[in-house]
N, C-alpha and C positions, 0 to 999 in steps of 0.2 A: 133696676128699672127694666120693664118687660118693652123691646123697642115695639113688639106686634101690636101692643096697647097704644101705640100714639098715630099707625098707622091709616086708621081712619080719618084723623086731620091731614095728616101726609097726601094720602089717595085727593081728596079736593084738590089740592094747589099741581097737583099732573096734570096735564094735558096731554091727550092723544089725538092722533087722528083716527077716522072713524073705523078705518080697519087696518091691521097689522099680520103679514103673511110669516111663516113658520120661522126666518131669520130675523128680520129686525124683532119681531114680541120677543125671541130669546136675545138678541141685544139689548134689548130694553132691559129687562132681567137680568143684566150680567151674566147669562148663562152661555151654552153653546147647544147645540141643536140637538146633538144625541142626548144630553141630558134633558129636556125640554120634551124628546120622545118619549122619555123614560117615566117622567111624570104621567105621559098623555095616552100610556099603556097601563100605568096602575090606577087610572081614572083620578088623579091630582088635579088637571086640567086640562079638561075635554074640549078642544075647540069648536068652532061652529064651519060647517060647509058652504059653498057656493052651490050653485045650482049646476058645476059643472064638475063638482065631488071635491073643490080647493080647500085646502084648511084655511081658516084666519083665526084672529083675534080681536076683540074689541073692549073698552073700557068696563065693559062686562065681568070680565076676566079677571080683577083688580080686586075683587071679591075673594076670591078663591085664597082659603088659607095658606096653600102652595106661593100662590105670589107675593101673597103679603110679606114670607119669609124669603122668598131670595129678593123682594127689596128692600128688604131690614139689612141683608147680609151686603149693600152694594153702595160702599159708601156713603149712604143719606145720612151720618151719622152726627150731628152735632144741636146739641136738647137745653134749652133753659128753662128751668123750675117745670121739669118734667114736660116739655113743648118744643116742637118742632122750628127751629126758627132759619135752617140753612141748609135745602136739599144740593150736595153739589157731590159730580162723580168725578173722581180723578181721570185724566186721560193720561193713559198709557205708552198711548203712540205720539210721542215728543219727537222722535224724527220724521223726516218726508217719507213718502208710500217709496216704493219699492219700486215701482209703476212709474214714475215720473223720473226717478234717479237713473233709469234704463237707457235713455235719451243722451245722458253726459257719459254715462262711466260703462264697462263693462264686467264691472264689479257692482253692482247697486247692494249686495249684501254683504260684502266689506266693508263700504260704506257705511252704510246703517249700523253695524256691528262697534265699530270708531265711535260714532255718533252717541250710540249712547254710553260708551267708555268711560269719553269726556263727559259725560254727564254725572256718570257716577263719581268721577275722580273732582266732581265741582260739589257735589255732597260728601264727599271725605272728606274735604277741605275744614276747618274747624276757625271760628269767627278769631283765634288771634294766627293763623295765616298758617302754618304746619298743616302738612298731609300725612294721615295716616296709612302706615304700610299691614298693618296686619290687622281686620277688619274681623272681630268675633262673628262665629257660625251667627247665620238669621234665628235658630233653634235656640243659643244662649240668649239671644240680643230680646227675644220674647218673651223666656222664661223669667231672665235680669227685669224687664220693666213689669210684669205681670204682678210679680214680689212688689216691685215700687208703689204700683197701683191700687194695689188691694188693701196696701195699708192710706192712702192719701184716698181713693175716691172714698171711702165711709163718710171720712171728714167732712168730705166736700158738700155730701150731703145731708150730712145733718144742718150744716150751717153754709148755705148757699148765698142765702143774702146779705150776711159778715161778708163772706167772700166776694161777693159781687160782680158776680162773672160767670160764663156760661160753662157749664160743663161738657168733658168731651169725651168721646165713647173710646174705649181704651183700644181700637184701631186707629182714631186719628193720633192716639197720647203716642201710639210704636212706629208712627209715620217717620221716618226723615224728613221727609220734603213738608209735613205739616208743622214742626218743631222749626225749621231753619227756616224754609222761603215765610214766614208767616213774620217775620222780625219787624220788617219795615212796615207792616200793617197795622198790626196786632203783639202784644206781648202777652206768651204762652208760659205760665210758671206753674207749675204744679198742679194741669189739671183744668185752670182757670182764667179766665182770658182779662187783662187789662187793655180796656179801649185807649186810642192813644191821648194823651193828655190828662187821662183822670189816674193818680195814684191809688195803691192799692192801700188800705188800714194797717196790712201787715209789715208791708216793704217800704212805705213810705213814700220818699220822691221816687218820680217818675226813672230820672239817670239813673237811680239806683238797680230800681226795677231794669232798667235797658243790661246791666251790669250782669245781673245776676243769671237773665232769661241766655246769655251767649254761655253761659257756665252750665246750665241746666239743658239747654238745648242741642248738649254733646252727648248726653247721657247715654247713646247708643252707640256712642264713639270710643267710650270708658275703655283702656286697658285694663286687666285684671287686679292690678296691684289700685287703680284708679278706683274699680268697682266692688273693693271690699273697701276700701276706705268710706265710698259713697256709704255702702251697704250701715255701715258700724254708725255713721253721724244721721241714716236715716230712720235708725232703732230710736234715736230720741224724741221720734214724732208722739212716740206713744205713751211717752211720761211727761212732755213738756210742753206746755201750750204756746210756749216762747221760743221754742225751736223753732217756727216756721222761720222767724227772721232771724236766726241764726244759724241757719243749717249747712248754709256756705260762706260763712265771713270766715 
């Protein structure tokens, strides 16, 4: 699925306001400014001037191949039967500014630094209560779910309405925080989301499902000896149609 292709229902449900000056258009973008120049130098996107020589940006802009694809690449990412149904951007900045902590501490980037420690050390944390001490490279942790994905999303799309559930673009599937905080809302298994209360065809009751998704939703947490085991019971997706519900019993 080409995500540029869906972009034109995506650009409708935006709203801007009517002009955007050279940092916030590159925030909006997920970019940073020197790259934003860099576009605006090989004629990507040529802004428009004030009458006092200012650059901006306007809904205008939104056109421009160049933006279409760094807002493909910024999070928007989650599609059912090929359709946009859930523009939402992670934010980053889960601690206080820097700016305000200046007031209390004389440290505010100690601070901050703590801060999101403990945050990571709350996504180590794995749903039967153990913390992980040796955390595989981010480089393996991509390459391990890419192998995963490549053989489950085909599936997912040839038979999407079997499955009955949205599909997710293989940046939210390598999320941490989209696989764990997403438990209490939503049940994420292979790819496909179970709203809460309706079981899936495959998994059956719902408890079941709750079961399986804390098993699956560590999959970035796997030690090596965990993740050939994974790897060896996830070969049998490709001969056995009955493997789905058996792939972790």
């Amino acid at each position: 699925m080409d995500i540029t292709e869906t972009m034109a229902d995506l650009v409708e449900t935006i709203t801007m306001p009517e002009r955007y000056n050279v940092t916030e258009f590159a925030e909006f973008l997920g970019l940073n400014r020197r790259t934003l120049a860099r576009y605006e130098k090989a004629g990507d996107v040529v802004p428009h001037r004030t009458p006092g020589g200012k650059p901006y940006y306007d809904s205008r802009h939104l056109d421009c191949p160049r933006v279409k694809a760094a807002l493909g690449m910024k999070d928007l990412g989650r599609f059912k039967m090929g359709r946009p149904v859930k523009a939402k951007v992670v934010d980053i900045k889960s601690s206080p500014p820097v700016k305000k902590q200046s007031k209390k501490t004389k440290k505010p980037q100690l601070r901050t630094v703590k801060s999101n420690v403990s945050t990571f050390e709350d996504l180590q944390r794995l749903p039967e209560g153990p913390i992980l001490e040796n955390i595989p490279p981010l480089v393996g942790l991509t390459k391990e779910a890419s192998l995963v994905w490549s053989t489950v999303f085909p599936r997912l799309i040839e038979q999407q309405e079997f499955y009955a559930g949205d599909v997710l673009t293989f940046r939210d599937y390598c999320s941490t925080g989209a696989l764990i905080n997403k438990l209490e809302e939503e049940l994420v298994v292979w790819g496909y989301t179970l709203p809460d209360g309706r079981a899936s065809p495959l998994l059956g009751e719902l408890n079941r499902a709750k079961t399986l998704f804390k098993t699956l939703g560590t999959i970035l947490h796997l030690t090596p000896d965990s993740r050939k085991h994974l790897k060896s019971r996830i070969q049998e997706l490709s001969t056995d149609d009955e493997s789905w519900a058996k792939v972790l019993q």
